[in-house]
C-alpha positions in Angstrom: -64.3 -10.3 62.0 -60.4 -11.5 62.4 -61.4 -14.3 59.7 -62.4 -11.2 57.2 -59.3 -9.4 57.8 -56.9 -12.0 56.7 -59.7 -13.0 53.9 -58.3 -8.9 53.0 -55.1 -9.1 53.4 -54.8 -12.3 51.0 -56.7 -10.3 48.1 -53.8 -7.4 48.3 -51.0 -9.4 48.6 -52.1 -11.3 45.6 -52.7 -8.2 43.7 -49.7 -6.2 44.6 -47.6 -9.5 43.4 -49.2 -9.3 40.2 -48.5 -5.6 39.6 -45.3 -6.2 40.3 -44.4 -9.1 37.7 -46.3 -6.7 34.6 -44.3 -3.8 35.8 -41.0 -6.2 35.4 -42.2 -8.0 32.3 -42.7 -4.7 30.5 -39.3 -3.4 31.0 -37.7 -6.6 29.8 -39.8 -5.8 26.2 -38.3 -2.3 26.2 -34.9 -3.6 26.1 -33.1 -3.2 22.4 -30.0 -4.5 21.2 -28.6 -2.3 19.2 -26.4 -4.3 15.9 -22.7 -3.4 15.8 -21.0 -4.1 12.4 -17.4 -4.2 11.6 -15.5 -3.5 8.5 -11.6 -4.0 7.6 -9.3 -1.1 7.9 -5.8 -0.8 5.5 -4.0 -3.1 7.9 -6.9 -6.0 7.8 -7.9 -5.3 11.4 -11.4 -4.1 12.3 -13.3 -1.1 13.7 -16.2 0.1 14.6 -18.8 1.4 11.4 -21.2 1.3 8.9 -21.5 -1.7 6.6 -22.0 0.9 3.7 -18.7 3.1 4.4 -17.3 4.3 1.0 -14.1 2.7 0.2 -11.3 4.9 0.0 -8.1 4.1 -2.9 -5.4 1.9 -1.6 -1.9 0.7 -2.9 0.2 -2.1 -1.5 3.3 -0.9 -0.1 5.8 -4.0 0.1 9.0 -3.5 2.2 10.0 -4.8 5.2 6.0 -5.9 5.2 3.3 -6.6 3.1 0.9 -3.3 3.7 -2.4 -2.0 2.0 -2.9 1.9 2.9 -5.3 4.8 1.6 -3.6 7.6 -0.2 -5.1 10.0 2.5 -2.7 8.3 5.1 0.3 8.9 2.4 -0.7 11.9 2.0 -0.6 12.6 5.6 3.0 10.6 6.1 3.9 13.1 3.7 2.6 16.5 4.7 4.3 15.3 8.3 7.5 14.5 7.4 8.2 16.8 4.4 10.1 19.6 6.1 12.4 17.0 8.5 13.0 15.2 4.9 14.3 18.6 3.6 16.4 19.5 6.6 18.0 16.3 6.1 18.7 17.2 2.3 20.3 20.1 3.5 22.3 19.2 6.1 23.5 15.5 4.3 22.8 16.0 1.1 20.2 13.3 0.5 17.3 13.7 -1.7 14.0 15.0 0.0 12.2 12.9 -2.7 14.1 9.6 -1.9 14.1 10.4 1.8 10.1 10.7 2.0 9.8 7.9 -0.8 11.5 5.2 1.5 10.3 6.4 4.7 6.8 5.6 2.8 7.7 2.3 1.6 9.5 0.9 4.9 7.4 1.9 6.8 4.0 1.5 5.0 3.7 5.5 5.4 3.6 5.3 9.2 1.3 2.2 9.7 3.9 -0.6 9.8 4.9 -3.2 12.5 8.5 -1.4 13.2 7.6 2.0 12.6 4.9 1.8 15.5 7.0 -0.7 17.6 10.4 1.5 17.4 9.7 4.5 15.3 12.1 3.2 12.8 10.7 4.7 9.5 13.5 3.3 7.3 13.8 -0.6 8.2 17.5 0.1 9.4 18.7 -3.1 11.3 21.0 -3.3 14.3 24.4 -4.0 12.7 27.6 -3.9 14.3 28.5 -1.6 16.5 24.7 -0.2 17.3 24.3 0.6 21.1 21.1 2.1 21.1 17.8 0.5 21.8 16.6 -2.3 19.7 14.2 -4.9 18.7 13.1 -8.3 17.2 11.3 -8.7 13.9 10.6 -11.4 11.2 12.5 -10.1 7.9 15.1 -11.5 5.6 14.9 -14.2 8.9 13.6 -14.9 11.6 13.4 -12.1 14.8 16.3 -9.7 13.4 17.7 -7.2 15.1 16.2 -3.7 14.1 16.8 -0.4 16.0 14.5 1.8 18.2 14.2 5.5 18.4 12.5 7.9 20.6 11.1 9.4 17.8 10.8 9.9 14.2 13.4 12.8 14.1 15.5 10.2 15.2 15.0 7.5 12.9 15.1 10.3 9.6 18.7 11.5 11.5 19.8 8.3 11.9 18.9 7.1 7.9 20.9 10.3 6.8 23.7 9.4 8.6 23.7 5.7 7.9 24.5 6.6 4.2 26.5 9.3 4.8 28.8 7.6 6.9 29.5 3.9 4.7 31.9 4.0 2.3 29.7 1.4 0.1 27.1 4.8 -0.5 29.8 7.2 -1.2 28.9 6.7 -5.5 25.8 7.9 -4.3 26.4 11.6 -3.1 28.3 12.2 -6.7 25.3 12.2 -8.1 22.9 15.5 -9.0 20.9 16.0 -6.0 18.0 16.1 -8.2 17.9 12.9 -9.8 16.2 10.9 -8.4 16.1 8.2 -10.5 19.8 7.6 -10.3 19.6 7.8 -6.8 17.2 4.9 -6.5 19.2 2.8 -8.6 22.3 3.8 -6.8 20.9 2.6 -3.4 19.8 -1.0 -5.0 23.2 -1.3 -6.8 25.0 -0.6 -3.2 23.2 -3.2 -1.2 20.4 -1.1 0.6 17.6 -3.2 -0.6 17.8 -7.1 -2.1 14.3 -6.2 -3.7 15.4 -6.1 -7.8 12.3 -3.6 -8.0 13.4 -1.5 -5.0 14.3 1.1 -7.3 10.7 1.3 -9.4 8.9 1.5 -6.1 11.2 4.1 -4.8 10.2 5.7 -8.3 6.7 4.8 -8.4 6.2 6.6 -5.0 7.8 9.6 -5.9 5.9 10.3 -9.4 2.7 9.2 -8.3 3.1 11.6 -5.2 5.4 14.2 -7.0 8.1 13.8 -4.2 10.6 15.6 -6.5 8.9 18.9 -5.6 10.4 19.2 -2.4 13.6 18.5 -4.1 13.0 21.5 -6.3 12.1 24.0 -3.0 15.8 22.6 -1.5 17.9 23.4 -4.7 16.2 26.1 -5.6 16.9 27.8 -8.8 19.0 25.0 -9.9 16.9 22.9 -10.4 16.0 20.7 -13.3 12.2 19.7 -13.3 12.5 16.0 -14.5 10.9 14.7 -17.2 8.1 12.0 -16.4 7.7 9.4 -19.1 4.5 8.4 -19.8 4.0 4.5 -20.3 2.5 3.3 -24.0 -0.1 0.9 -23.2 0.4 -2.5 -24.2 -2.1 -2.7 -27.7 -3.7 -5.7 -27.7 -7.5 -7.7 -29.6 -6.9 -4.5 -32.2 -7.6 -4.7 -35.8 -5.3 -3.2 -38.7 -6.5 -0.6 -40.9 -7.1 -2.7 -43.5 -8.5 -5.5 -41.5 -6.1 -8.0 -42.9 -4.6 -9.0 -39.4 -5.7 -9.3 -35.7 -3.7 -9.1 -32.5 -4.2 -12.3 -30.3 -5.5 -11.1 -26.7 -6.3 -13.1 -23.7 -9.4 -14.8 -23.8 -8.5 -15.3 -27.6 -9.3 -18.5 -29.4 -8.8 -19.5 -32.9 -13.1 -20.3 -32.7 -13.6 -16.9 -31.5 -11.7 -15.4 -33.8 -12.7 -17.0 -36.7 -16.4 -16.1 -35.7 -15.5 -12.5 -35.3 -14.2 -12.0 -39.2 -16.4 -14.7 -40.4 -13.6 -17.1 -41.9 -13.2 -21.1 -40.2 -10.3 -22.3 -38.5 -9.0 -23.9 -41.4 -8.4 -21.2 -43.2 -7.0 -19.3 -40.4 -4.5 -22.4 -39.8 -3.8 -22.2 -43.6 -3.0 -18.6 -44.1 -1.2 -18.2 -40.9 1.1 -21.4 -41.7 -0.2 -22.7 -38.2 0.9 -26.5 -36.9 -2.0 -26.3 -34.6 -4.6 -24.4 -33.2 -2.4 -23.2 -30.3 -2.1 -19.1 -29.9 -0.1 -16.7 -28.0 -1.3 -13.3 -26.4 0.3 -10.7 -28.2 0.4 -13.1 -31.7 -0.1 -11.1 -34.9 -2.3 -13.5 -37.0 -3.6 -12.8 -40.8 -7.6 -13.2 -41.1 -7.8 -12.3 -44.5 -5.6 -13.9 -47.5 
């Protein structure tokens, strides 16, 4: 009888074990890993989305660093620092259009290295007699001495008065408040920026983003709406009227073009008084006698 029992007890314990390892197995094949992709954000970092995320314009702003942003975070360094860039034009005088237009390009609209690490919007360095806050970063050379602010109020204050205050930017408040073309030159020709195209970008910015309009709602009825040059585009692989001549553009070869109006090279070398088959984009050449 006790021989039976144990012969029992054997058979369960067997069993149960058994259960046990299926229940086990089967939650270890209901276990998913779900795949996580990353794509690049404006500052060449990474976050958290979808492969297939629709790409959004971007221009390089190139200051005190190299940045790439969207023209919705522009737009949004904009629409948050309009009305402090105004008070400042009407308490210093400075152009709402080139205070907002540098704050965008120093800073790379809010994204940048010293804007984040000291809320200074306008690359202002240290310079003598600064006894505020500060810190260190890579520019003209290595671990400069730029300074820290509180807040952005601070660092828009502090730009105002930083041209306000040095006789070297005095030319500068002479000047119609709403040009503000002049006044981007102005700040190249008095030192603020080694950059020879400092003054384009300035300008760039403040077209492209019509800037100037906040200019306008300072001065008020006084104001002179500029007039925006549009650029001619450069003409180039175009044909004259009368089909007579050809304008060289890249890609160009004598071949080509002698395939394309059905002449050979030697008469284009002969009726263009050519020394060899060597072109230039931009080169006006005859391909008809």
């Amino acid at each position: 009888m006790i021989k039976k029992f144990c012969i029992l007890l054997t058979v369960i314990f067997v069993y149960s074990c058994g259960s046990s390892s299926k229940i086990r197995t089967a939650s270890s094949k209901n276990t998913t890993t779900k795949k996580h992709t990353t794509v690049k954000t404006h500052t060449g970092g990474t976050k958290s989305g979808n492969a297939g995320e629709n790409a959004k314009p971007t221009e390089v702003l190139e200051a005190t660093s190299k940045l790439k942003v969207t023209t919705e975070i522009v737009n949004e360094y904009i629409s948050k620092f309009k009305e402090t860039a105004k008070d400042n034009m009407r308490n210093h005088g400075i152009p709402a259009s080139i205070t907002l237009a540098q704050g965008i390009l120093e800073s790379g609209a809010g994204v940048g290295t010293l804007c984040i690490k000291a809320n200074n919007h306008f690359g202002i360095k240290c310079h003598a007699g600064w006894t505020g806050e500060s810190v260190r970063h890579d520019d003209d050379a290595e671990q400069e001495c730029f300074r820290k602010y509180s807040d952005p109020a601070e660092s828009f204050r502090d730009h105002s008065l930083f041209l306000t205050t040095r006789s070297r930017y005095a030319a500068l408040f002479k000047l119609p408040k709403g040009d503000y073309t002049a006044w981007a030159k102005g700040l190249k020709n008095a030192g603020y920026a080694t950059d020879p195209k400092y003054p384009d970008k300035l300008i760039g910015l403040i077209e492209r983003y019509e800037l100037y309009k906040y200019d306008s709602e300072v001065i008020g009825a006084g104001y002179n709406k500029p007039v925006i040059k549009k650029e001619t585009p450069i003409v180039t692989n175009k044909v004259a009227e009368d089909g007579t001549t050809y304008r060289v553009s890249q890609g160009d070869t004598l071949y080509s073009i002698s395939k394309k109006f059905n002449v050979t090279v030697d008469e284009l070398i002969k009726i263009n008084n050519l020394t060899s088959n060597a072109i230039s984009i931009g080169q006006i050449l005859k391909v008809k006698s």
